[in-house]
LUMMI-719291 format. One line per field, with one value per residue: x, y, z of N, C-alpha, C in turn; chain; residue number from 0. Coordinates in Angstrom, 3 decimals. Each point is the difference from the previous one (the first is absolute). Layout:
n.u: c(X; ...)
n.v: c(Y; ...)
n.w: c(Z; ...)
ca.u: c(X; ...)
ca.v: c(Y; ...)
ca.w: c(Z; ...)
c.u: c(X; ...)
c.v: c(Y; ...)
c.w: c(Z; ...)
ch: c(A; ...)
i: c(NUM; ...)
! end
This chain:
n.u: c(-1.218; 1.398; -1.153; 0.973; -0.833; 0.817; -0.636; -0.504; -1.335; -0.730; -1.204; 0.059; 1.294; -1.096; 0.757; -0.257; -0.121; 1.736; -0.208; -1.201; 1.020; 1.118; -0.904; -0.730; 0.729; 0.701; -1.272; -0.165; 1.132; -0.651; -0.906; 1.343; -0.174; -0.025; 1.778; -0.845; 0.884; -0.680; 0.821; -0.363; -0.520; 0.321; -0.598; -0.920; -1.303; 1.399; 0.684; 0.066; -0.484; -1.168; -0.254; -1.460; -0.034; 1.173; -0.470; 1.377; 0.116; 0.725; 0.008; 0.435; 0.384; -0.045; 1.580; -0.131; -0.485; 0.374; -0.946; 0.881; -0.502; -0.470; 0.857; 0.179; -1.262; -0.287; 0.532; -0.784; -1.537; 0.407; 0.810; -1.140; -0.540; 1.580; 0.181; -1.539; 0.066; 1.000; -0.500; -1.099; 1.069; 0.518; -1.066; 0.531; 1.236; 0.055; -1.052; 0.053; -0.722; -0.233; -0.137; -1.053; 0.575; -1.063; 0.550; 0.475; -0.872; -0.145; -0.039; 0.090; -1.251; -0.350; 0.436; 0.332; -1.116; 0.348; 0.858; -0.010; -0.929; 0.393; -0.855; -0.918; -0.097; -1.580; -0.055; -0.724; -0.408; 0.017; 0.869; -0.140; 1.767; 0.063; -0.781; 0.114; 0.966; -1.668; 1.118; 0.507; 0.850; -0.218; 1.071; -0.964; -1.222; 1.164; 0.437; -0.700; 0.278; 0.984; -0.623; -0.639; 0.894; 0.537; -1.345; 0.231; 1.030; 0.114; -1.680; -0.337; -1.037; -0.056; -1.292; -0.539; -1.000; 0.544; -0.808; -0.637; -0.458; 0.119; -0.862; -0.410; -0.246; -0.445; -1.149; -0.244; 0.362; -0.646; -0.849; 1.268; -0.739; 0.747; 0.892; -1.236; -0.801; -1.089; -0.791; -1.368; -0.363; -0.653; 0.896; -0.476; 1.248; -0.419; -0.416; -0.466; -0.235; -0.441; -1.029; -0.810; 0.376; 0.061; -0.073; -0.130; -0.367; -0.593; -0.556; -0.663; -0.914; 0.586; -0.684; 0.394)
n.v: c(16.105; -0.373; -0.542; -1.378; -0.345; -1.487; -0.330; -0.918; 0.258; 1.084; 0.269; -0.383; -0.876; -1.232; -0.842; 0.240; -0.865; -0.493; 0.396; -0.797; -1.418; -0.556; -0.054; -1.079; -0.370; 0.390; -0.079; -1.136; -0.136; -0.048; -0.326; 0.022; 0.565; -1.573; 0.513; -0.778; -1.277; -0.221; -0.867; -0.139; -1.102; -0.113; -1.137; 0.533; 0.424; 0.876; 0.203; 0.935; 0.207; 0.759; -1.067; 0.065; -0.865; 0.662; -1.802; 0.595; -0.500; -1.234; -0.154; -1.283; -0.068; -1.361; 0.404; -1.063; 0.082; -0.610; -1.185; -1.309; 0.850; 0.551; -0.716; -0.204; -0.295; -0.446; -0.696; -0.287; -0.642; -0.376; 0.209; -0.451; -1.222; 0.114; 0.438; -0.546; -1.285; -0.440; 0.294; -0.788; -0.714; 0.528; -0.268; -0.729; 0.668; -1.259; 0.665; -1.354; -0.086; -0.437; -1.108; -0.618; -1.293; -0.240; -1.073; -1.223; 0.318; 0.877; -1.051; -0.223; 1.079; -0.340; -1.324; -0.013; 0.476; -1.678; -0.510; 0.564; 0.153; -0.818; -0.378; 0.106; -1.645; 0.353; -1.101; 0.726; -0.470; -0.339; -0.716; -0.992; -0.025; -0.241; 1.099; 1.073; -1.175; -1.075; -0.087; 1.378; -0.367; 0.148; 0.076; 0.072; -0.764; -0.850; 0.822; -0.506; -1.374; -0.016; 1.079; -0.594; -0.651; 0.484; 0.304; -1.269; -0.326; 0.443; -0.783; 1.343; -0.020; -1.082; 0.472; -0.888; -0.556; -1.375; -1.312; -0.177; 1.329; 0.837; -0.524; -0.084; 1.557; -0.467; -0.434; 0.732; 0.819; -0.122; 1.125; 0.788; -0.302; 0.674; -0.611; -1.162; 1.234; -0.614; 0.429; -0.317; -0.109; -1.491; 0.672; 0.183; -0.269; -0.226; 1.214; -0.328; -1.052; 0.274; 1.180; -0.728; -0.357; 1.093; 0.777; -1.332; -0.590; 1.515; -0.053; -1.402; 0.064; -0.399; -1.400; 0.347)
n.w: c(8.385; -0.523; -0.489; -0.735; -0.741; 0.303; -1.278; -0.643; 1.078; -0.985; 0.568; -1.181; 0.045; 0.061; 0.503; 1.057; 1.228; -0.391; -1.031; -0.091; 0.432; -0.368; -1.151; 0.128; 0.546; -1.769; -0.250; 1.126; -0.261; -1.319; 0.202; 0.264; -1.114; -0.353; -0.106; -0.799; 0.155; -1.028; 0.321; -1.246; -0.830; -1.177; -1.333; 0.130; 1.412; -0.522; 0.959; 0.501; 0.710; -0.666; 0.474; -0.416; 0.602; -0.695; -0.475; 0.049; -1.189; -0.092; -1.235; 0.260; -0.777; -0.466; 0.408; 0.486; -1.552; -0.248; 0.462; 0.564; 1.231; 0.782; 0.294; -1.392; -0.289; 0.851; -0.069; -1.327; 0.110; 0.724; -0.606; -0.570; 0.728; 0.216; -0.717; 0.449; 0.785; -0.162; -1.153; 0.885; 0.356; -0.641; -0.995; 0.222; 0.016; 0.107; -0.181; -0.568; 0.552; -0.606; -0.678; -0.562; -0.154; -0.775; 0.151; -0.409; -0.907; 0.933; 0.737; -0.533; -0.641; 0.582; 0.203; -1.205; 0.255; 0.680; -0.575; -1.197; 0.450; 1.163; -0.851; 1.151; -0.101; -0.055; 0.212; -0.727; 0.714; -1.219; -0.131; -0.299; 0.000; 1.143; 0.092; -0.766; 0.289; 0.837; 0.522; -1.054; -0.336; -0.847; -0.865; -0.488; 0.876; 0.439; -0.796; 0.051; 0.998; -0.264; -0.677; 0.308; 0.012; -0.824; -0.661; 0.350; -0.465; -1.203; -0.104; 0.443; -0.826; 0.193; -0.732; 0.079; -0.932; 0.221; 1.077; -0.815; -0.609; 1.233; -0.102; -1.413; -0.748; 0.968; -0.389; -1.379; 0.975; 0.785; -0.408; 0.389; 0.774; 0.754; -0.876; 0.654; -0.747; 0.348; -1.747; 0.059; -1.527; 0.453; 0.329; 1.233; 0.948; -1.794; -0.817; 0.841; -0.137; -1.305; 0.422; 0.958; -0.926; -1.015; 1.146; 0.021; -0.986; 0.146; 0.861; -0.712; 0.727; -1.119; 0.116; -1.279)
ca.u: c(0.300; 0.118; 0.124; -0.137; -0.676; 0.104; -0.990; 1.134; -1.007; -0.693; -0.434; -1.036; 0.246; -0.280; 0.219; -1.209; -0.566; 0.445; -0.237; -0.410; 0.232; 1.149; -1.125; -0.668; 1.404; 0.368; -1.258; -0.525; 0.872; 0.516; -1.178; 0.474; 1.417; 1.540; 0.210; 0.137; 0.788; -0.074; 1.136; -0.618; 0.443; -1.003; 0.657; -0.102; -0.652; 1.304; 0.225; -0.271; -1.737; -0.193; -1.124; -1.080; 0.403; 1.239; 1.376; 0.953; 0.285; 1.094; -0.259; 1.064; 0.330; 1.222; 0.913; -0.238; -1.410; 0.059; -0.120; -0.094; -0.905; -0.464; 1.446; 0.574; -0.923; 0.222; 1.397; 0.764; -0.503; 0.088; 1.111; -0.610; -0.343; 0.566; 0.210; -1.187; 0.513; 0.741; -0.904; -0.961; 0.520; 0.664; -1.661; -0.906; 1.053; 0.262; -0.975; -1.120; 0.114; -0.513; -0.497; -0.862; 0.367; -1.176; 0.200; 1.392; 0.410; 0.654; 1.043; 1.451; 0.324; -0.408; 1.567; 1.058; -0.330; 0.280; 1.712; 0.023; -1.256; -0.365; -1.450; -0.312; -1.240; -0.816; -0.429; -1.274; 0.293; -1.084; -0.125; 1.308; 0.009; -0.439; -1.642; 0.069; 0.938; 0.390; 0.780; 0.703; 1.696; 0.585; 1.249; -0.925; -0.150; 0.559; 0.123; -1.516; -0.219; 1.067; -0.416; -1.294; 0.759; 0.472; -0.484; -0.399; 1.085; 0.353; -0.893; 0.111; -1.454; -0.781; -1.350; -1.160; -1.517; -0.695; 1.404; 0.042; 1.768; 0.837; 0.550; -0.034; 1.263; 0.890; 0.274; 0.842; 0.739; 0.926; -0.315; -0.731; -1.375; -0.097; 0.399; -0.711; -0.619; -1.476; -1.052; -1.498; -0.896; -1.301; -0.377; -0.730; 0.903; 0.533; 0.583; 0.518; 0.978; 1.152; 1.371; 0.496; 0.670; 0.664; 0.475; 0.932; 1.313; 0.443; 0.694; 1.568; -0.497; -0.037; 0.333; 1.464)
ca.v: c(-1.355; -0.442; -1.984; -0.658; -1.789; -0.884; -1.021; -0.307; 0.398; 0.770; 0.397; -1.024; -0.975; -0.929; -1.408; -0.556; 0.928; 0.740; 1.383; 1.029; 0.281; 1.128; 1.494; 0.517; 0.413; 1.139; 1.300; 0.181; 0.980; 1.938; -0.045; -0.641; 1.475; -0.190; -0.240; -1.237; -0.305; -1.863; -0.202; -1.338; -0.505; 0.494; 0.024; 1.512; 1.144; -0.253; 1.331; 0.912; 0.401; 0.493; -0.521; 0.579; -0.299; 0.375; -1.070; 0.067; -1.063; -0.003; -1.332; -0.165; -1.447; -0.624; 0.670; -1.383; -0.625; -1.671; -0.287; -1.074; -0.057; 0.822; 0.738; 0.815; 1.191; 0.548; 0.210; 1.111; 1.735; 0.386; 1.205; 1.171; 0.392; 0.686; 1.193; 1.080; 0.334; 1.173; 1.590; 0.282; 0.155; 2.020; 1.130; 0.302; 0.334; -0.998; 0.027; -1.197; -0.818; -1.072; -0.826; -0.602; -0.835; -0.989; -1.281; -0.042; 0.598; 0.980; -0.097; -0.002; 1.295; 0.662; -0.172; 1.412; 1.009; 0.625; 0.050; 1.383; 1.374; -0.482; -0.317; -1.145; -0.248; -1.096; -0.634; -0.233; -1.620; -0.375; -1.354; -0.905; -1.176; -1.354; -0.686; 0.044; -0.983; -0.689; -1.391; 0.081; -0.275; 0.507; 1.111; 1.099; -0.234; 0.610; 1.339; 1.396; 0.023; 0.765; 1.109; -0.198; -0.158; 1.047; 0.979; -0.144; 0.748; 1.631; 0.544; 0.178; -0.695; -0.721; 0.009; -1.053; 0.261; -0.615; -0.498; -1.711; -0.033; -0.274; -1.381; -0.502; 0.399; -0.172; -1.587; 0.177; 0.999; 0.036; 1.084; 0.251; 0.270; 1.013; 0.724; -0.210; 0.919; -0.519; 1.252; -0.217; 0.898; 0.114; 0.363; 1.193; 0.619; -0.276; 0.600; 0.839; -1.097; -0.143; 0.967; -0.450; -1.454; 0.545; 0.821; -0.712; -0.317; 0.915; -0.211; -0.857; -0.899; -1.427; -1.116; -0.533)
ca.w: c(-0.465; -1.358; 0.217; -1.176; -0.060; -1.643; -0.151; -0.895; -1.316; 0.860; -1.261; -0.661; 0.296; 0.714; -0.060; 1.029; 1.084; 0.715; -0.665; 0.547; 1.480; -0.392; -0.242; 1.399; 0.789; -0.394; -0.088; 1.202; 0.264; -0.052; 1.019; 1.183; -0.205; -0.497; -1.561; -0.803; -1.777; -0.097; -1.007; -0.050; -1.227; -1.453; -1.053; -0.677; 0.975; 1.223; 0.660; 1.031; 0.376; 1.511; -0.180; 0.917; 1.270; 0.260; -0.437; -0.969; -0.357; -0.940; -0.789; -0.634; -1.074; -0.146; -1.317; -0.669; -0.400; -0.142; 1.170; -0.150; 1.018; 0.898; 0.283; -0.499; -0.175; 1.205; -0.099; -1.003; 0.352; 1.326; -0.770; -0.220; 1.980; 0.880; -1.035; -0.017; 1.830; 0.229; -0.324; 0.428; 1.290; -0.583; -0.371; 1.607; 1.038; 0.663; 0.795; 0.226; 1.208; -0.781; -0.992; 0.133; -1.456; 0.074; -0.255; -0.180; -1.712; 0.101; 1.138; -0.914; -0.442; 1.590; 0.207; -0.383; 0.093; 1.784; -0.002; -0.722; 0.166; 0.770; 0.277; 0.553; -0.399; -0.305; -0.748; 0.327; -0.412; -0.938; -0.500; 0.569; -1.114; -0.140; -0.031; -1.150; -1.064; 0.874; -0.311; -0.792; 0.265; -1.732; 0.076; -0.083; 1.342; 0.763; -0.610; 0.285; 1.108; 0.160; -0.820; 1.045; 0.987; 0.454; 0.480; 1.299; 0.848; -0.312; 0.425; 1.321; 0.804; -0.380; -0.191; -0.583; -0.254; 0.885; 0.841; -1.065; -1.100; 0.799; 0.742; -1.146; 0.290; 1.153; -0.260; -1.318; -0.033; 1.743; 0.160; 1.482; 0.195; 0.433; -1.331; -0.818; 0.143; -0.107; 0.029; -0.698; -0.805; 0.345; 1.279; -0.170; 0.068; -0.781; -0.069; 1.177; 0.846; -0.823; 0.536; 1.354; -0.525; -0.615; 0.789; 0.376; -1.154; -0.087; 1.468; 0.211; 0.813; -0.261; 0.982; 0.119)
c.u: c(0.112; 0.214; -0.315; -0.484; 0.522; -1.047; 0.224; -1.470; -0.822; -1.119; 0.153; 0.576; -0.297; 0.167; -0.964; 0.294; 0.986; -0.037; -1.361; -0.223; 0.959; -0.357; -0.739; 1.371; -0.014; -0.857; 0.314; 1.274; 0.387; -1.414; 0.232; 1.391; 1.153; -0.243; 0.558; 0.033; -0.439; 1.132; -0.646; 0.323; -0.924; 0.599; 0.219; 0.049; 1.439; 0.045; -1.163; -1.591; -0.264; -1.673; -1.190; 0.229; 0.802; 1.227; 0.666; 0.300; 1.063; 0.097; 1.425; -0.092; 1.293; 0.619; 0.270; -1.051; 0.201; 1.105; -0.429; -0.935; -0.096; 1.130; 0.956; -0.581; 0.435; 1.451; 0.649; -0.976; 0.609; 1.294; -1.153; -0.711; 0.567; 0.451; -1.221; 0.206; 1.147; -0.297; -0.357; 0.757; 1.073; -0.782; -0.356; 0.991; 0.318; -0.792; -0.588; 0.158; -0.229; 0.156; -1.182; -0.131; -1.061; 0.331; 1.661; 0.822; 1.142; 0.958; 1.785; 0.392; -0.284; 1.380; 0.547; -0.223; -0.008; 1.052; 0.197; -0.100; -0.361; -1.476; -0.449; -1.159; -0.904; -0.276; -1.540; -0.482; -1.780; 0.136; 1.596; -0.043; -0.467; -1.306; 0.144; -0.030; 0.620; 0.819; 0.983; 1.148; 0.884; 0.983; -1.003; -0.612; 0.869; 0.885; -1.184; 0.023; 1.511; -0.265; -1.176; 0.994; 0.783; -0.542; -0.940; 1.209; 0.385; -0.837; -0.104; -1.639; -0.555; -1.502; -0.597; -1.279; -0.627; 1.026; 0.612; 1.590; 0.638; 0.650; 0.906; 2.183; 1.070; 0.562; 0.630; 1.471; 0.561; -0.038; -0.597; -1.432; 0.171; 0.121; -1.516; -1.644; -1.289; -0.473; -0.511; -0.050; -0.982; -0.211; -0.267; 0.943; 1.803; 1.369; 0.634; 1.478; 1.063; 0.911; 0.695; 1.477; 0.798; 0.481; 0.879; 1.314; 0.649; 0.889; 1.568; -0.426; -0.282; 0.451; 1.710; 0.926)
c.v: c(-0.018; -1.374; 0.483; -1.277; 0.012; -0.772; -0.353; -0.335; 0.977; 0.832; 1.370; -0.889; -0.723; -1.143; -0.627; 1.189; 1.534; 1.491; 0.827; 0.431; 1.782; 0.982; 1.029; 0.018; 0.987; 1.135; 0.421; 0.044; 1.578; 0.511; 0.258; 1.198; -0.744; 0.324; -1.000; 0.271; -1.261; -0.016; -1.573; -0.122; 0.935; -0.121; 1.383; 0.803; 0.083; 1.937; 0.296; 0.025; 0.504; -0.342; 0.933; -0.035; 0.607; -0.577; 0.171; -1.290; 0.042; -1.086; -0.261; -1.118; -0.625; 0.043; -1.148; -0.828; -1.606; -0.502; -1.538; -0.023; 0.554; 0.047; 0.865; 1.308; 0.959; 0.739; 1.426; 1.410; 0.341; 1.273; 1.273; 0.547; 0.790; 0.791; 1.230; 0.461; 0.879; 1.263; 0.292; 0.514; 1.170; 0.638; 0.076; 0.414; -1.297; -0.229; -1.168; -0.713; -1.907; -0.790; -1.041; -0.981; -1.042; -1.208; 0.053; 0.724; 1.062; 0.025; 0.478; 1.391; 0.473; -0.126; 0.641; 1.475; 0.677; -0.341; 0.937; 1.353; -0.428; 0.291; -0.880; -0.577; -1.430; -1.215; -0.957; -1.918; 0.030; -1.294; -1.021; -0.701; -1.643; -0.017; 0.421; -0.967; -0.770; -1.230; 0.063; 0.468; 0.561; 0.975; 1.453; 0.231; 0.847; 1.167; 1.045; -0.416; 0.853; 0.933; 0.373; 0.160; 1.119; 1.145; 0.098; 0.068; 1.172; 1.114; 0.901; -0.912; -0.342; 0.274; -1.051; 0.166; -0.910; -0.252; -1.669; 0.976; 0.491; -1.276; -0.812; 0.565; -0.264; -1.928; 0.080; 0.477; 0.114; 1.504; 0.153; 0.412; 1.410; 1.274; 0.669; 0.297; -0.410; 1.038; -0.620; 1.122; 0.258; 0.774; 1.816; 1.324; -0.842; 1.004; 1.183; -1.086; 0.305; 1.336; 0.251; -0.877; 0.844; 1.119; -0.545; 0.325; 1.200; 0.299; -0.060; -0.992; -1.448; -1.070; -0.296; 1.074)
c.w: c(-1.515; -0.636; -1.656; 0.150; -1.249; -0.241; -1.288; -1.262; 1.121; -1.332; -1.197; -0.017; 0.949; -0.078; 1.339; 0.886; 0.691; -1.134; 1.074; 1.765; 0.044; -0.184; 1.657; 0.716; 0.298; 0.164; 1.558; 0.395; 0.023; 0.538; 1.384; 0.456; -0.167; -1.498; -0.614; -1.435; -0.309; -1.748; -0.791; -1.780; -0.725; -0.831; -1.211; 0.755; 0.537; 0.006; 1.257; -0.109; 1.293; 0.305; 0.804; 1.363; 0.971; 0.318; -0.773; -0.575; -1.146; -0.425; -1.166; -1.009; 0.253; -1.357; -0.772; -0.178; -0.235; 1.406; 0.110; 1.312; 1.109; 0.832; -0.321; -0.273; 1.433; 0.722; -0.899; 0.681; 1.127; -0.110; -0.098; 1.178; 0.176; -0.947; 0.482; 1.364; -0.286; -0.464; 0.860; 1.424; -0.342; 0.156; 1.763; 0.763; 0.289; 1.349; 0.023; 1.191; -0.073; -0.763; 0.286; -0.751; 0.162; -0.668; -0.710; -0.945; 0.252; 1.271; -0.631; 0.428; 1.747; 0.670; -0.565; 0.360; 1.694; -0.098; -0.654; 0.685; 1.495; 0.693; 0.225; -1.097; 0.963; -0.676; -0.068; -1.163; -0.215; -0.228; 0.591; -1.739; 0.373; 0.018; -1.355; -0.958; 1.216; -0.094; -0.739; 0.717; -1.185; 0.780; -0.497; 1.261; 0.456; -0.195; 0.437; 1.370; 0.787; 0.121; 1.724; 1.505; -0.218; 0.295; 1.674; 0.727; 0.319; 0.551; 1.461; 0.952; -1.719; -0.116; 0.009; 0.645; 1.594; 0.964; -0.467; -0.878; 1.383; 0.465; -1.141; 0.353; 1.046; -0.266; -0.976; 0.125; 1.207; 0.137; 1.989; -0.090; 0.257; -1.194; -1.130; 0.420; -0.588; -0.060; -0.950; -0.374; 0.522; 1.770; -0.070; 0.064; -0.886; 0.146; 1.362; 0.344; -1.423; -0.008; 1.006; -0.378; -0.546; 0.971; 0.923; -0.531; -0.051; 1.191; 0.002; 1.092; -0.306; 0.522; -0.763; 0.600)
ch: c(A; A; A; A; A; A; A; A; A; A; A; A; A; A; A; A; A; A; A; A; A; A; A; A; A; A; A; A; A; A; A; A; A; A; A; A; A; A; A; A; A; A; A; A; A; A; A; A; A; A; A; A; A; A; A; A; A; A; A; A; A; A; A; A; A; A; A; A; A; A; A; A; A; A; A; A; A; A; A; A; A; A; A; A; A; A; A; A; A; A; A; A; A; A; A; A; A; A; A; A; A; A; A; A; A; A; A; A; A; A; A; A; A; A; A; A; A; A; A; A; A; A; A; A; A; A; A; A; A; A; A; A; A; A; A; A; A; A; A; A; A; A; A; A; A; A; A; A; A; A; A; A; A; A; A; A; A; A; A; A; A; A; A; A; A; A; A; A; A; A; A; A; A; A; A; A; A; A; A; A; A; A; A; A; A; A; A; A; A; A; A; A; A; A; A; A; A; A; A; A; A; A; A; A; A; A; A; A)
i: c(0; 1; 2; 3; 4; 5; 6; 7; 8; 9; 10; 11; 12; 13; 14; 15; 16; 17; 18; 19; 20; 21; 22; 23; 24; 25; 26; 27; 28; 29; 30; 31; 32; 33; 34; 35; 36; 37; 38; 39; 40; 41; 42; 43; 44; 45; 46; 47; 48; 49; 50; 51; 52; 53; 54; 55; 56; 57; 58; 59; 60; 61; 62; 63; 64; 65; 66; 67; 68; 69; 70; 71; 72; 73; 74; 75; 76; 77; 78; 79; 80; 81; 82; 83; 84; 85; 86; 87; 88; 89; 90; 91; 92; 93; 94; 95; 96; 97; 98; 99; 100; 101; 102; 103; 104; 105; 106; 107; 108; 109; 110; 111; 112; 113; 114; 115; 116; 117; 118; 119; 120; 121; 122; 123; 124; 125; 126; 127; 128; 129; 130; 131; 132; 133; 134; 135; 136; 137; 138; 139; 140; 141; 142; 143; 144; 145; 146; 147; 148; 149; 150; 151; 152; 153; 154; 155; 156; 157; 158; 159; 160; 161; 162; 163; 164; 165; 166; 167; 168; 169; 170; 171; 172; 173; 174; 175; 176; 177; 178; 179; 180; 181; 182; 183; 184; 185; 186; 187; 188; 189; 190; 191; 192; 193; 194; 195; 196; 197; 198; 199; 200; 201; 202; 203; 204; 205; 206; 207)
! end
């Protein structure tokens, strides 16, 4: 198994909870004999690592420093996403079986990269824009919710933490239930169900 996770903070970058979820992922992945890549931001820490663990990691900056807001921000890094994926997917024979994209930031670069390089990806759902920025409607709103929707389209299974963002997604989104893959952190067989999830994908055995 060759899986890349996008995360769009991971440490030492921490913004809340999803850096050091991603982290553990990642450890208890190659724990696990897959080989993992986590592709994620750094304003300085950018290039290649080969972390203790044996998480390869790759850290990129955005080639554009002034930024009217987290769209654009997003938008411009995302060139550099798929600039490391694709390394990462040569350096490896084209061997990746995978992508793993943790909330919307990086949906952009996952789509290009299964129309490109035809790799399948995940989309593992950390958050919804409307609970985020409940009630908001803004031509911003809805740009990042686009952005959500497509990567639930594009997506081959869907991840989420409970059965409240399953349900959430399906009312938000009209996401088939079936598309859509309930794994608790908090459960005992976490990580068995998430490579169970990812051997799927490898398969090709996916509900689309």
């Amino acid at each position: 198994m060759h899986a890349i996770i996008f995360s769009w903070e991971y440490p030492p970058r921490i913004i809340g909870q999803l850096a050091d979820y991603v982290r553990e992922l990642a450890v208890q992945l190659v724990k696990n004999h897959a080989k993992t890549y986590v592709v994620t931001y750094h304003d300085f820490l950018t290039g290649q690592y080969d972390e203790s663990e044996g998480v390869k990691t790759y850290r990129v900056t955005n080639p554009v420093r002034t930024h009217i807001g987290v769209l654009t921000w997003v938008l411009t890094l995302n060139q550099e996403v798929e600039r490391a994926a694709a390394s990462i997917y040569y350096n490896t024979s084209k061997q990746l079986d995978l992508i793993d994209v943790h909330d919307w930031h990086f949906i952009p670069a996952a789509v290009t990269l299964k129309k490109a390089l035809n790799i399948p990806f995940i989309y593992s759902v950390e958050s919804l824009e409307d609970h985020r920025s409940h009630g908001a409607n803004s031509p911003f709103n809805m740009a990042i919710k686009s952005i959500e929707w497509l990567g639930m389209y594009e997506a081959e299974i869907l991840i989420v933490k409970s059965e409240w963002m399953r349900d959430e997604a399906f009312r938000l989104y009209k996401v088939p239930l079936e598309k859509v893959k309930v794994i608790s952190p908090k459960s005992a067989n976490w990580i068995k169900n998430i490579l169970e999830t990812y051997n799927i994908i490898a398969r090709g055995a996916h509900p689309k």
